[in-house]
C-alpha positions as CSV (number, residue, x, y, z in Angstrom):
1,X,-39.4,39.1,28.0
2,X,-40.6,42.7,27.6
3,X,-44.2,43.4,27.0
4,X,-43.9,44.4,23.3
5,X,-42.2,41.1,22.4
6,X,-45.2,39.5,24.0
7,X,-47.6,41.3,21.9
8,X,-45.6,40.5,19.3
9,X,-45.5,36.9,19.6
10,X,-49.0,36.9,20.3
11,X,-49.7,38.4,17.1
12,X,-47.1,36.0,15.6
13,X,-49.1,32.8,16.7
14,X,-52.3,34.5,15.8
15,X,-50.7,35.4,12.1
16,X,-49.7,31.9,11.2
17,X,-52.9,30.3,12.9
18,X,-55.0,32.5,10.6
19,X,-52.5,31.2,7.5
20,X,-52.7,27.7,8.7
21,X,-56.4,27.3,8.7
22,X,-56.8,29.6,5.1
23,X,-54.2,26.7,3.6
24,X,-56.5,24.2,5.1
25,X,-59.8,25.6,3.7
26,X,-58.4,26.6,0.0
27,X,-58.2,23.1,-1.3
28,X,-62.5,23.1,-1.0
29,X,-62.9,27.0,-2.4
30,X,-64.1,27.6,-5.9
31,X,-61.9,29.3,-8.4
32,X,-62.9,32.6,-7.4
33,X,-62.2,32.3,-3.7
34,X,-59.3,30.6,-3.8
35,X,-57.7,34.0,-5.3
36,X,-59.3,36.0,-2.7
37,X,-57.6,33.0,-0.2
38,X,-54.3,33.8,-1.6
39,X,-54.7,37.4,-1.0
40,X,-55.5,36.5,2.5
41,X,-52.6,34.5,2.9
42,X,-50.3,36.3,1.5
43,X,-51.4,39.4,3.4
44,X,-51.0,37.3,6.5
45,X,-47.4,35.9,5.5
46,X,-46.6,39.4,4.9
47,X,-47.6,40.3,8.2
48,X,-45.8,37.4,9.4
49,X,-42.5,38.7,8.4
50,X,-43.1,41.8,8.8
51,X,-43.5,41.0,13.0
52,X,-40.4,38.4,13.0
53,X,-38.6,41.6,12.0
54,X,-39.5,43.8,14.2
55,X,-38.5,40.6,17.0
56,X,-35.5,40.4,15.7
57,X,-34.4,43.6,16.4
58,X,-35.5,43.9,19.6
């Protein structure tokens, strides 16, 4: 495994641990901040896919 695809997966398991615990918390946010948790997680999944791209062409 080269270096960059460990940085890469590092940042992968970081990314969805980041998603996992915002999906977690969201059910106990108010109104507001569960729209400011969506943008969160959805910045995350983007960032998600965005590395598993970059993986898979390497």
């Amino acid at each position: 495994m080269t270096e960059e695809n460990s940085k890469l997966l590092h940042d992968l398991r970081s990314k969805c641990s980041s998603l996992k615990s915002a999906a977690e918390l969201y059910k106990d946010c108010s109104p507001a901040e569960k729209k400011e948790m969506l943008a969160l997680m959805n910045s995350a999944a983007a960032e998600i896919t965005k590395i598993l791209a970059q993986l898979s062409q390497s």
